[in-house]
KOLROMAR-6445 format. One record per residue: x, y, z of N, C-alpha, C in turn; residue number from 0. Coordinates in steps of 0.02 Angstrom, whole numbers, plus 50000, padded with zeros to 5 digits. Example, Ala and Ser with C-alpha at 12.3 -4.5 7.8 and 13.67 -1.06 7.14 Angstrom:
50660/49716/50390/50615/49775/50390/50660/49835/50390/0 $
50642/49888/50354/50684/49947/50357/50645/50002/50394/1 $
END
This chain:
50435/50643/48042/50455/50592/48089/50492/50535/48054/0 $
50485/50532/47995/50494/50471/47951/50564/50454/47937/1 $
50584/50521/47919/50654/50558/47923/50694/50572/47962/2 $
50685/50551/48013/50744/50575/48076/50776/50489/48108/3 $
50823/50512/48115/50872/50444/48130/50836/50415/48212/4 $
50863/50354/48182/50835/50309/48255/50828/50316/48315/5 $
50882/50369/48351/50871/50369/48426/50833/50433/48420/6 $
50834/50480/48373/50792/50526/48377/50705/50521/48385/7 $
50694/50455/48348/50633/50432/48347/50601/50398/48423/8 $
50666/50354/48425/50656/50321/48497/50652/50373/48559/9 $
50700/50420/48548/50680/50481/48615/50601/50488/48613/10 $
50593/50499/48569/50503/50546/48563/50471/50498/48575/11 $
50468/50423/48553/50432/50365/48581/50421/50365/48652/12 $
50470/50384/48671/50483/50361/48760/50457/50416/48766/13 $
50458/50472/48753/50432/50552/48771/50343/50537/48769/14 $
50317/50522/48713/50243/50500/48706/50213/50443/48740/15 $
50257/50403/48768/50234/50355/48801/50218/50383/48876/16 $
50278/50426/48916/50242/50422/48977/50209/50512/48981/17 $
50196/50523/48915/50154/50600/48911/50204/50647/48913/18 $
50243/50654/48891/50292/50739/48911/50245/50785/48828/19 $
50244/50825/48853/50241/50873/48767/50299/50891/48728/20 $
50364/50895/48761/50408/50931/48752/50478/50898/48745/21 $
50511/50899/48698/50582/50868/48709/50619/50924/48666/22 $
50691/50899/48694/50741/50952/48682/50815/50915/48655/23 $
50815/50915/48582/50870/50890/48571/50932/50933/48523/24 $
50993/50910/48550/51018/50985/48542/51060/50997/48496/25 $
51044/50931/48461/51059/50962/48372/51037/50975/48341/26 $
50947/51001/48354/50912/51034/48315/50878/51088/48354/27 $
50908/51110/48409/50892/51169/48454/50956/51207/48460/28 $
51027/51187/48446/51075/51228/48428/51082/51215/48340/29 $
51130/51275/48309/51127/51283/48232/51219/51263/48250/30 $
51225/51199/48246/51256/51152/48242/51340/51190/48195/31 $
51345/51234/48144/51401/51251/48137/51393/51322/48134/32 $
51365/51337/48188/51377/51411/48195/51411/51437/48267/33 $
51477/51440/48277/51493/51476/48340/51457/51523/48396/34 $
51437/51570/48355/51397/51629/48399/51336/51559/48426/35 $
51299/51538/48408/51245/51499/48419/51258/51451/48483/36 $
51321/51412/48468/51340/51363/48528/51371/51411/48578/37 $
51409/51470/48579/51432/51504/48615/51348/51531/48668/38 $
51293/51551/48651/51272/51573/48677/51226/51496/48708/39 $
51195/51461/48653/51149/51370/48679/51218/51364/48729/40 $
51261/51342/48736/51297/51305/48783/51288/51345/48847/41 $
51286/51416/48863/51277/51453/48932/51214/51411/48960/42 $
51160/51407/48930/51090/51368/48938/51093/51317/48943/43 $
51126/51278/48950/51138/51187/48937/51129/51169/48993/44 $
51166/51208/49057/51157/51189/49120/51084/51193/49141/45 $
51030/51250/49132/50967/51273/49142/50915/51206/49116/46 $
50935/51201/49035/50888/51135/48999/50912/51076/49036/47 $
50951/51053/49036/50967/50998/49078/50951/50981/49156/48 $
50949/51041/49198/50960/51038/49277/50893/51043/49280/49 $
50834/51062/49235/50772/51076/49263/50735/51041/49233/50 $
50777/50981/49174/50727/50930/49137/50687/50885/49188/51 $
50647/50848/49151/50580/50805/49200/50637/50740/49188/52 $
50665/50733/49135/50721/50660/49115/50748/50674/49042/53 $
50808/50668/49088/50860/50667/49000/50872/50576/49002/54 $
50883/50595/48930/50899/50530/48881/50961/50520/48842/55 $
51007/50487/48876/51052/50492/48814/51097/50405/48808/56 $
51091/50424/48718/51101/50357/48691/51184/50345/48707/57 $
51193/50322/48766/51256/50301/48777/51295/50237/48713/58 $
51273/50207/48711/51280/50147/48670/51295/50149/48594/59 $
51269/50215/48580/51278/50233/48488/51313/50246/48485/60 $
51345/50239/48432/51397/50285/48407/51384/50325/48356/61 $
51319/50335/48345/51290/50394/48311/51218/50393/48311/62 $
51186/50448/48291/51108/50458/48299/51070/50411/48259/63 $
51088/50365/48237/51050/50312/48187/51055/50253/48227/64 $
51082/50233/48282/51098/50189/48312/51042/50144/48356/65 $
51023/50211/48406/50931/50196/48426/50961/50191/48509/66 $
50939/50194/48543/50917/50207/48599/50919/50120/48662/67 $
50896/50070/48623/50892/50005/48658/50922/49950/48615/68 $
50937/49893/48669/50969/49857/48635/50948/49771/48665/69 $
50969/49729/48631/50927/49659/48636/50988/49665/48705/70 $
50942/49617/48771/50999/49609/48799/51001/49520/48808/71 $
51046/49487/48855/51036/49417/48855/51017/49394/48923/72 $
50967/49393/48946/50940/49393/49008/50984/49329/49053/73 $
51005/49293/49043/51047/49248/49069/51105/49272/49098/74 $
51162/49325/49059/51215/49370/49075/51195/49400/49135/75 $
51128/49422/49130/51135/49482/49177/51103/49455/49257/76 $
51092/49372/49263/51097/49341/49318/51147/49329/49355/77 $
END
C-alpha cells in the first residue's frame, strides 16, 4: 500500500470507508503494454463499469500521484 501513488491510495480509502471489498483499477487489471490484453480488457470495460456499485475517477490529476481531493475555498463556491 505504501507504494502505490496517491489517488491509488485515496481510491481504496474511499473504498474502505463506505465497506466495498473490491476495487478495480485498470492499470493494474489490464497488462498495460500488451495489445492482445487491452484488445480483449477493453471488450469488458463496458460490463466493469455499467455494473460498478461507484466509479471514481481523478478528474483533476494529471497523473496517478496527484490524489483524488483537493483544498477547496469555501467562499468561491458561495
Amino acid at each position: 500500500f505504501t507504494q502505490l501513488a496517491k489517488t491509488f491510495k485515496d481510491a481504496i480509502v474511499v473504498c474502505q470507508k463506505i465497506q466495498l471489498e473490491y476495487i478495480w483499477i485498470d492499470c493494474f487489471c489490464i497488462i498495460q503494454d500488451s495489445p492482445e490484453d487491452w484488445k480483449v480488457e477493453a471488450l469488458q470495460r463496458q460490463d466493469v463499469y455499467g455494473n460498478s456499485f461507484l466509479n471514481i475517477a481523478a478528474i483533476d490529476s494529471t497523473d496517478s500521484h496527484g490524489g483524488l481531493f483537493r483544498e477547496r475555498n469555501i467562499k468561491a463556491l458561495r
